[in-house]
C-alpha positions as CSV (number, residue, x, y, z in Angstrom):
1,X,-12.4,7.4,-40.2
2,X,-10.5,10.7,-41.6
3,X,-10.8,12.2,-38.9
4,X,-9.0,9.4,-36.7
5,X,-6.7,9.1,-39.5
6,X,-6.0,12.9,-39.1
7,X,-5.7,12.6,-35.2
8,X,-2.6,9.9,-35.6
9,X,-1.0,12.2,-38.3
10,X,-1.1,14.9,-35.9
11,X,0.0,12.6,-32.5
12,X,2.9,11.1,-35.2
13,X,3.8,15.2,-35.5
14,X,3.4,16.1,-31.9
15,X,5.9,13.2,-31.4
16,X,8.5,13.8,-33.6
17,X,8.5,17.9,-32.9
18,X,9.2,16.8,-29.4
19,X,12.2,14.2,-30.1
20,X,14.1,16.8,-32.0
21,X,14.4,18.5,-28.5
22,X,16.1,15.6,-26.8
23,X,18.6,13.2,-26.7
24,X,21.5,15.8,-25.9
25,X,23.3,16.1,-21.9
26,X,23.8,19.2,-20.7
27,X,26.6,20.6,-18.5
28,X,24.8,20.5,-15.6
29,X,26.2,17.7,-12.8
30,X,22.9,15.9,-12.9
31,X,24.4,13.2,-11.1
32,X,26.3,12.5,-7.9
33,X,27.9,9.1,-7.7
34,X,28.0,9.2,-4.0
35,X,27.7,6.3,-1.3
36,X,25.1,6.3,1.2
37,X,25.1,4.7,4.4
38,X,21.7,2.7,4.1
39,X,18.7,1.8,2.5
40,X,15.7,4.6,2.6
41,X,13.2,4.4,0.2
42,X,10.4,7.2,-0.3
43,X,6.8,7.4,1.1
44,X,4.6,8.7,-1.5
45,X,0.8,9.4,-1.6
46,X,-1.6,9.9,-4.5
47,X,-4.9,11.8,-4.1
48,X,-6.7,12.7,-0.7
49,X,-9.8,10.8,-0.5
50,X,-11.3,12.7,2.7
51,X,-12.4,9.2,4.0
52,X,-10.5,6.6,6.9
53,X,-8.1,5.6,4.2
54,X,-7.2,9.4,3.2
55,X,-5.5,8.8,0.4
56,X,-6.7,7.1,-3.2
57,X,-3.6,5.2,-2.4
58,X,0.2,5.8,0.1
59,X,2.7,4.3,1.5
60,X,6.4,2.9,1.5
61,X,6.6,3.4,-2.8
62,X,10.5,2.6,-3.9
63,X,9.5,-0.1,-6.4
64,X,6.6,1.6,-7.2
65,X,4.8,1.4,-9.5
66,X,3.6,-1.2,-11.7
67,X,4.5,0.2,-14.9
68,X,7.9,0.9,-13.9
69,X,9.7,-2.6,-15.3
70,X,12.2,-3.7,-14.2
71,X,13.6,-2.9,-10.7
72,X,16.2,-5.4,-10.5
73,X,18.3,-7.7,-13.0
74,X,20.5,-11.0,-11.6
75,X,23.9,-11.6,-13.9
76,X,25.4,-14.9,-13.6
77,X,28.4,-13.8,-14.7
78,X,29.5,-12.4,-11.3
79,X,26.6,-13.9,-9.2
80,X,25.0,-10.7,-8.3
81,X,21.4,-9.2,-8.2
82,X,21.5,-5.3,-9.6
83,X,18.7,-3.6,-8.3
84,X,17.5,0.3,-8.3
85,X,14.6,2.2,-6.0
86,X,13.1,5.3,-5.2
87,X,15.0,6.0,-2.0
88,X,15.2,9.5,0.0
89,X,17.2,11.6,2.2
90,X,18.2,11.1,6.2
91,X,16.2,13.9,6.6
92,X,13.4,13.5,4.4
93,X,11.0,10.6,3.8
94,X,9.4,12.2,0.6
95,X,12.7,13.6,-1.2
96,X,13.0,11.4,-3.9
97,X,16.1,10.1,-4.7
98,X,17.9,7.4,-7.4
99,X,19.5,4.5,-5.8
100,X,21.7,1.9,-7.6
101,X,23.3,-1.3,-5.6
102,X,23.5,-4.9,-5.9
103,X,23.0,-8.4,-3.6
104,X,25.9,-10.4,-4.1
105,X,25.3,-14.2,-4.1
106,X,28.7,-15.2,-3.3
107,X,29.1,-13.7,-0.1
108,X,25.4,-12.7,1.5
109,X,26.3,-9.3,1.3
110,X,24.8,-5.4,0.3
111,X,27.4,-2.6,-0.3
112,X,27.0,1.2,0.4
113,X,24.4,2.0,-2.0
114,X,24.8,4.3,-4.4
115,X,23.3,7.5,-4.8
116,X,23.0,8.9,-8.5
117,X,20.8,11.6,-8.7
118,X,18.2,13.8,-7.3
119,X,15.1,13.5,-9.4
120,X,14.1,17.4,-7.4
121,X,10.4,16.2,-6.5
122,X,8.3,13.9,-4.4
123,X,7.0,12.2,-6.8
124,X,7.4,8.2,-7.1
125,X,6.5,8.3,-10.5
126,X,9.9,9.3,-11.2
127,X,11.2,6.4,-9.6
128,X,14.1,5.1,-11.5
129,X,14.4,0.9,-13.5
130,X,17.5,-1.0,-14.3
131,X,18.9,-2.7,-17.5
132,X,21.8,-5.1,-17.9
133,X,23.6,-5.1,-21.1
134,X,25.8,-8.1,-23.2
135,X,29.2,-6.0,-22.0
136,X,27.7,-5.9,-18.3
137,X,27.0,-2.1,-18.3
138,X,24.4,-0.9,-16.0
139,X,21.8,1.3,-17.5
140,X,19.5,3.1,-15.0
141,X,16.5,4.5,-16.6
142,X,15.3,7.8,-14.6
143,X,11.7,8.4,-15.3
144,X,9.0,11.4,-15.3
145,X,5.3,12.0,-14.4
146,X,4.5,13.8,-17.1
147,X,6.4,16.0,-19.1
148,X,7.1,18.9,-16.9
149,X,10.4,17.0,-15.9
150,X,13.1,15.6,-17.5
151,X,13.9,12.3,-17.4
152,X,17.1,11.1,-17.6
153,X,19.3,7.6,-19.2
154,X,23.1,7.0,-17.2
155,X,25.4,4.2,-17.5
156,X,28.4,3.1,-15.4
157,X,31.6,3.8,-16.3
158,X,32.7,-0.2,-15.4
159,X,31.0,-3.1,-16.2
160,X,29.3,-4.9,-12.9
161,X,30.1,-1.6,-11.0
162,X,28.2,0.5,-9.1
163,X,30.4,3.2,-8.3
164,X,30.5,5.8,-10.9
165,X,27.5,6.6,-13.8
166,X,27.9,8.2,-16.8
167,X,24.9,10.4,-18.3
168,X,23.9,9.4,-21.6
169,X,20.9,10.6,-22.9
170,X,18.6,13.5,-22.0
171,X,14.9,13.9,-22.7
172,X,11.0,13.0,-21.7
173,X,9.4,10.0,-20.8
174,X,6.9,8.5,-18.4
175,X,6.2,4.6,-17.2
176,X,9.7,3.1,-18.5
177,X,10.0,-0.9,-19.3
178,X,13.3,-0.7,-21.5
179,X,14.3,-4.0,-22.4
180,X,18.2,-4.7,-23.9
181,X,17.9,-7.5,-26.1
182,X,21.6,-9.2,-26.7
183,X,23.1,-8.1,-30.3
184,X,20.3,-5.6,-31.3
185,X,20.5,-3.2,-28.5
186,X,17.8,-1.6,-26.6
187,X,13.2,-2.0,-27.5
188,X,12.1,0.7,-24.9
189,X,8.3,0.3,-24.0
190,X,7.0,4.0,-22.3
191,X,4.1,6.4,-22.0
192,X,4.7,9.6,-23.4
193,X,2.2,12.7,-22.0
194,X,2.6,14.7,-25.1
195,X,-0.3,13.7,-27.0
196,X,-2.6,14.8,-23.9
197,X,-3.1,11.6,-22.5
198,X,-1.0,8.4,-21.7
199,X,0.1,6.7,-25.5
200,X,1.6,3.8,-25.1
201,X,5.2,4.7,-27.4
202,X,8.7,2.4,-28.9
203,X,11.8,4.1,-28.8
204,X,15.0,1.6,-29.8
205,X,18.7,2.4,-29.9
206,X,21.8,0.6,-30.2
207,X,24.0,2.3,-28.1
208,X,21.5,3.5,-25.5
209,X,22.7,7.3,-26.5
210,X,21.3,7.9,-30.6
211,X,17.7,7.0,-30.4
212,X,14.9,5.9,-33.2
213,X,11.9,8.6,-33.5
214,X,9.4,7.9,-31.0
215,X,6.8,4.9,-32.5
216,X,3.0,5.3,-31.1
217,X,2.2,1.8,-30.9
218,X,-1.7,2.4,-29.3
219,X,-3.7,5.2,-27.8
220,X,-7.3,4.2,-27.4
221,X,-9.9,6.3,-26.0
222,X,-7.9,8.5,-23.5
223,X,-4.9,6.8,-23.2
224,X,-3.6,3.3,-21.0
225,X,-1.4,1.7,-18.6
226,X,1.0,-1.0,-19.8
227,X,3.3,-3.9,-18.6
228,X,5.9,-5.7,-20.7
229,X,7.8,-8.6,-20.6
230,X,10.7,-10.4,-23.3
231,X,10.6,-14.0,-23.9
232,X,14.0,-15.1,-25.9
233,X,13.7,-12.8,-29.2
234,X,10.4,-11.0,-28.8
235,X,8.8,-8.7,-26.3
236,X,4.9,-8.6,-24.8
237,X,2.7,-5.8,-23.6
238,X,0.1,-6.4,-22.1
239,X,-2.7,-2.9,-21.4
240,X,-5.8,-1.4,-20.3
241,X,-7.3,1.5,-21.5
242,X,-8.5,4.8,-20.5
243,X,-12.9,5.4,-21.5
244,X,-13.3,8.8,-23.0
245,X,-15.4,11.0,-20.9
246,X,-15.0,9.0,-17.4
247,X,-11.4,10.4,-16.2
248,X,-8.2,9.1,-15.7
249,X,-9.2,6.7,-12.2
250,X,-11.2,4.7,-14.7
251,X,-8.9,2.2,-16.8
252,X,-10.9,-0.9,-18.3
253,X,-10.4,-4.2,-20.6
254,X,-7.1,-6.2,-21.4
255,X,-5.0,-6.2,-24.5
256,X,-2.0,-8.1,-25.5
257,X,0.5,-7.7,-28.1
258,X,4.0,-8.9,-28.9
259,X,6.7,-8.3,-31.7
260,X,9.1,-10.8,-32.6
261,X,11.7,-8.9,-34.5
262,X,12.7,-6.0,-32.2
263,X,9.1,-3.6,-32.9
264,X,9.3,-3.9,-37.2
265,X,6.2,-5.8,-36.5
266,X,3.6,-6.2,-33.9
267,X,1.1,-9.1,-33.5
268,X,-1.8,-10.4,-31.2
269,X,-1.0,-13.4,-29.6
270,X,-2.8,-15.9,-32.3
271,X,-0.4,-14.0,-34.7
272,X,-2.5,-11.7,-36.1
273,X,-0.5,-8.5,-37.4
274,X,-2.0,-5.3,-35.8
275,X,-1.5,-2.1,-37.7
276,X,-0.4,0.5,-35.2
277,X,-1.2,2.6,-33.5
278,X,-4.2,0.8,-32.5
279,X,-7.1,3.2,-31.7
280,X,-10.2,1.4,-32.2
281,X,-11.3,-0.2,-28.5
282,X,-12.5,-3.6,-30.2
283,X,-9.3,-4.9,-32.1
284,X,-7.5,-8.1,-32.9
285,X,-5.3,-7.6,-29.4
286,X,-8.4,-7.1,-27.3
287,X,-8.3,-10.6,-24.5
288,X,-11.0,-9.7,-22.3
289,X,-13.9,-6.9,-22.7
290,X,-14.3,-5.4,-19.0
291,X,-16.1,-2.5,-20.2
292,X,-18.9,-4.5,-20.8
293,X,-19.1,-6.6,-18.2
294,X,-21.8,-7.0,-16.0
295,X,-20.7,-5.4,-14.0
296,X,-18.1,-2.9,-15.6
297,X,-15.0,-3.7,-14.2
298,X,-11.6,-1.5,-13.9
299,X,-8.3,-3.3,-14.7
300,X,-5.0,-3.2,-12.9
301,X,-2.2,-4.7,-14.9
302,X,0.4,-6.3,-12.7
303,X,3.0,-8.9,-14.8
304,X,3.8,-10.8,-17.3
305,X,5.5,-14.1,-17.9
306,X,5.7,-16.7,-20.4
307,X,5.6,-20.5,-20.5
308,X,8.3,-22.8,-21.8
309,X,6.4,-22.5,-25.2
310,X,6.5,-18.8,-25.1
311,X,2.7,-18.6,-24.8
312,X,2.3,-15.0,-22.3
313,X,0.6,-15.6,-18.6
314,X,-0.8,-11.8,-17.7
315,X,-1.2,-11.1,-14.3
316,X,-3.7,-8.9,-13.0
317,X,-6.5,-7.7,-10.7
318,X,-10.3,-6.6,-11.0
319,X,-12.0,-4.2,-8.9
320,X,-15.3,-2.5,-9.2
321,X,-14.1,0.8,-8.6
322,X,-10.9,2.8,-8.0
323,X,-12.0,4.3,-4.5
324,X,-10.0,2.1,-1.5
325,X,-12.3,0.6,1.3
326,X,-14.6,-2.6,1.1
327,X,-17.4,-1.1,-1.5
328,X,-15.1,-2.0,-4.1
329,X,-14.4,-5.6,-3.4
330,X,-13.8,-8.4,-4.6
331,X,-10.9,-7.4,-5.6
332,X,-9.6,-10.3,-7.8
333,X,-6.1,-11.6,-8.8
334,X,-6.6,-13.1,-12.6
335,X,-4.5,-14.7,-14.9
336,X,-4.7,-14.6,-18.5
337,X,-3.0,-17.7,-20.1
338,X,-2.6,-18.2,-23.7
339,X,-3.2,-22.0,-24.7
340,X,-2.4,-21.8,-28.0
341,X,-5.4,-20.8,-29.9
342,X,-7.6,-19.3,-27.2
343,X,-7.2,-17.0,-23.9
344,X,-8.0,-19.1,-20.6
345,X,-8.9,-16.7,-18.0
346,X,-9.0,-18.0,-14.0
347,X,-9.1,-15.7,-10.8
348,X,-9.4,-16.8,-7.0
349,X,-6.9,-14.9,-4.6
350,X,-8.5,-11.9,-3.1
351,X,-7.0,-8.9,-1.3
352,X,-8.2,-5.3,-0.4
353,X,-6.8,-2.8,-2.2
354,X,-6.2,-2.2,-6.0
355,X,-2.6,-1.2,-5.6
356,X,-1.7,-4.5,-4.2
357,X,1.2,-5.6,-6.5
358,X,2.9,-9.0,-6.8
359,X,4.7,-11.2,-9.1
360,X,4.1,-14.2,-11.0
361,X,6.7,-16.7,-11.5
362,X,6.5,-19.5,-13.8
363,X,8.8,-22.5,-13.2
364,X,7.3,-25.0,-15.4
365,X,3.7,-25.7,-17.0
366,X,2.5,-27.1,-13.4
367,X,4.2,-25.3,-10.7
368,X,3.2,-21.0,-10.9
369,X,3.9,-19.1,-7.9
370,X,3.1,-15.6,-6.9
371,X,4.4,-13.2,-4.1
372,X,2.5,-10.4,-2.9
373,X,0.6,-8.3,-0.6
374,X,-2.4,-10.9,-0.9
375,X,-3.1,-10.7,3.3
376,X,-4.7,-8.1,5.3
377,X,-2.0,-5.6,6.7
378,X,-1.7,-3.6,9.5
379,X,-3.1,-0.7,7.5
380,X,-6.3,-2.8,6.0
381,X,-7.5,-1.3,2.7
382,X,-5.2,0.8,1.6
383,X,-2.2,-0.5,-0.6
384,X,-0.2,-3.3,0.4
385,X,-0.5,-5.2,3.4
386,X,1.1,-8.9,4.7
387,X,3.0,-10.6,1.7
388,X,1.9,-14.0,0.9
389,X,3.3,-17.3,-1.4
390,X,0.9,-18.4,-3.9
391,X,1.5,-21.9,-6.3
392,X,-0.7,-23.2,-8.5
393,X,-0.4,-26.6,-10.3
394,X,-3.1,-26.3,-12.7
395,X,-1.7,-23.4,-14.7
396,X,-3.7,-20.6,-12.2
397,X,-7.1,-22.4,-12.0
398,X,-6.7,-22.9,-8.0
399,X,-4.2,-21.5,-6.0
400,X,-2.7,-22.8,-2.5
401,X,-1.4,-20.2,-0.2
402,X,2.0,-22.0,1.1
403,X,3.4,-19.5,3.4
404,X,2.4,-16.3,4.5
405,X,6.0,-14.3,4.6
406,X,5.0,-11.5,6.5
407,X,3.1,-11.2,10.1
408,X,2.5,-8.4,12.8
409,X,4.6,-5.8,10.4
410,X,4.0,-2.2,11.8
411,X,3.2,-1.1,8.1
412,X,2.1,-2.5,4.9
413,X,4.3,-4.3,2.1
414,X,3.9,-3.2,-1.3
415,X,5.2,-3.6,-4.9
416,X,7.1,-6.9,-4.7
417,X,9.0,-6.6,-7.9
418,X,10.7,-10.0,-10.0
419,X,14.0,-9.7,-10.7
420,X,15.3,-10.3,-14.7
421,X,16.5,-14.4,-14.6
422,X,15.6,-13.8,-11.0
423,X,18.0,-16.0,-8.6
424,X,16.7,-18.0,-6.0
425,X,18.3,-16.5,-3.7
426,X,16.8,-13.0,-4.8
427,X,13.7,-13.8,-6.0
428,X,11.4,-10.9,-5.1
429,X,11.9,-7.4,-3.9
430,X,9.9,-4.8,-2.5
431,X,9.2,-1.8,0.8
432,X,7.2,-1.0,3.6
433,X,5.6,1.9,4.6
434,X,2.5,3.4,6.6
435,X,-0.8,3.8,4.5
436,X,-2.4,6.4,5.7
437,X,0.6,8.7,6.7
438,X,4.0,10.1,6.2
439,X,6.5,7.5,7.7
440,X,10.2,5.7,7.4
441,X,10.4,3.1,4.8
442,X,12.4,-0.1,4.6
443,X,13.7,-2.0,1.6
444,X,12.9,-6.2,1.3
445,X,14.2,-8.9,-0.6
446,X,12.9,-12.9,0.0
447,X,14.3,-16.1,-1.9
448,X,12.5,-18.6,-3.4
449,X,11.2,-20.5,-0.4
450,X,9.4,-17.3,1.2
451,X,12.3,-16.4,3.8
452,X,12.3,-12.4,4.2
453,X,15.4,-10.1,4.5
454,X,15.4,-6.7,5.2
455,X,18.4,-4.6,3.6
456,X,20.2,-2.1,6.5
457,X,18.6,0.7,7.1
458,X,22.2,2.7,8.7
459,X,25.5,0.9,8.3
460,X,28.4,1.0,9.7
461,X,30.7,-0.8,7.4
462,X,31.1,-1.0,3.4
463,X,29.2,-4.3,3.2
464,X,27.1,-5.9,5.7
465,X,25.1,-8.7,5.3
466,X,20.7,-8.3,5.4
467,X,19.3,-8.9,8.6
468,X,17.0,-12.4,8.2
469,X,13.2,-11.1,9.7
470,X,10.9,-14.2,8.6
């Protein structure tokens, strides 16, 4: 026990050496504030596999990746949709580049997008997420794989304007899910590298520019992926974690926790109070053991949402191994709902591919529905594929496949993100790309009844409206 005691007193070191380093710009024009004249997102590829599927997982990767949260944010006060993605160069389909732009409700139409910064790599783990605040400031939050980049915080100059960003903050961070909470100011949920593995860490700020020490809130075994979520006042992360011993490709169990007064306190969902950082793998925020499951099975988290109550709904799928192709199936969409005083766990929809991200609205207690990639693409087993609309009316015990959005697509859809109070008329948002190779990439966006529009690629004029495709 000392010496995990000793091990957080160093990480709570490690952490605080590093933060004295950040937080200032520099005089470097780090961004551009230029128009473009379509929508390009990035192809992106993650480890060879030497097999028909070549790659541990590729393809069309703007709103990529799952534990980037969240990609777009609808404000009623002007009727528009904000969104950001990894996007490239005319010339390029693995440049990666930060993109900012908006749907506009009112009229049907997509400006110029804007283009504020090259993140100088290829990597879609830098892709960028969006934040909203009370004055109607845009916040873009430009990530980092890692800490051998920096990673970067801007804001527009104009409220509900996309046309020129300010930067604001300077520094190191990887898997962003900031969250502006009206009044208080900003709970940022993020993996930080710096303790030699993926801790899940709390920053919070104000003013999106003076920042709190960084907060390690868990890092169990070698690390984890999370997803978050706010419901009214408090926020929800939801995690896996890394085994020690078995490498990174291996991530296993769920976890939940929330805190209701802006990260002063963190609880499991009966209301337990958990002292952080967690770093024991059986704790009070532990919902399902994987890890000893027969059989031991790996954990993708995808989404959370919450019912009228505030009780979470955690989306996500089980495989039996991280390799792509059919040896790893069934590979099952699961929900984790909270009742109240126990953890009701259901999973029917299958699809092919670990990487196969969707959303999960709730509209009420008996009508669920998720978009995604559920249905074999053109591309089979590898990430993505033909995106489906789920509902369930028995809180995710059966599903009913109403509508399947997407057929005879030359490449596979991926990472259909939910917008923040998403619109009906923007209710899901996502690109294409080829699974197994390099190859153009288109951005999507579909309203609440399943119809699919797909935002210009090359325009002509300074707003045009998204061509309908489905």
């Amino acid at each position: 026990m000392l010496l995990k005691l000793f091990g957080v007193f160093l990480v709570v070191l490690v952490c605080s050496a590093a933060l004295a380093q950040e937080g200032d710009t520099t005089d470097e024009p780090i961004l551009i504030n230029a128009k473009d004249d379509g929508y390009r997102g990035i192809w992106y590829y993650n480890q060879a596999s030497n097999d028909e599927y070549v790659y541990k997982y590729s393809g069309g990767l703007g709103t990529y990746c799952a534990n980037h949260i969240p990609f777009c944010w609808y404000v009623p006060e002007v009727s528009k949709t904000f969104f950001t993605y990894g996007g490239t160069t005319k010339d390029s389909n693995r440049k990666l580049i930060h993109m900012v732009s908006y749907y506009d409700h009112m009229t049907g139409t997509v400006p110029r997008p804007t283009i504020l910064l090259d993140k100088k790599t290829s990597d879609a783990h830098d892709n960028p997420v969006i934040n909203v605040d009370d004055k109607g400031y845009i916040w873009i939050f430009s990530s980092s794989h890692g800490t051998g980049r920096p990673s970067y915080i801007s804001r527009s100059t104009k409220p509900y304007s996309i046309d020129q960003f300010e930067l604001i903050w300077t520094g190191n961070y990887s898997y962003p899910q900031p969250w502006y909470m009206p009044g208080k100011g900003f709970l940022f949920i993020h993996i930080w590298y710096g303790v030699g593995g993926r801790s899940i860490q709390m920053m919070k700020s104000a003013d999106g520019k003076n920042w709190t020490d960084r907060e390690l809130l868990s890092y169990i075994g070698v690390g984890h992926y999370e997803i978050s979520a706010p419901f009214k006042d408090k926020v929800g992360v939801a995690f896996n974690y890394h085994p020690t011993g078995l490498g990174l490709n291996y991530r296993t169990n769920l976890y939940y926790m929330e805190s209701p007064d802006f990260g002063e306190t963190w609880k499991s969902a009966d209301g337990t109070v958990l002292e952080t950082p967690l770093n024991e793998i059986v704790n009070p925020a532990l919902v399902k053991d994987y890890e000893h499951h027969d059989p031991r099975l790996n954990v993708y988290t995808i989404d959370i949402n919450y019912d009228k109550d505030g009780n979470p709904i955690i989306l996500y799928i089980t495989s039996l191994g991280y390799q792509s192709g059919p040896a790893n199936m069934p590979r099952t969409w699961t929900t984790a709902r909270w009742t109240g005083s126990e953890w009701d766990i259901n999973g029917s929809i299958v699809s092919d591919n670990n990487y196969d991200f969707g959303s999960l609205h709730i509209e009420s207690d008996n009508l669920w529905r998720i978009i995604g990639p559920t249905e074999t693409g053109p591309q089979p087993y590898n990430p993505g594929g033909e995106i489906a609309l789920w509902e369930s009316t028995d809180k995710g015990k059966t599903w009913n496949k109403v509508r399947q959005m997407t057929t005879g697509s030359e490449y596979n859809h991926t990472y259909v993100r939910r917008p923040v109070n998403a619109h009906p008329g923007f209710y899901g948002f996502w690109a294409d790309g080829h699974g197994r190779q390099p190859s153009d990439s288109r951005l999507y966006f579909c309203n609440d009844k399943g119809d699919v529009y797909r935002l210009p690629v090359s325009m002509t004029a300074e707003f045009e409206i998204p061509v309908k495709i489905n």
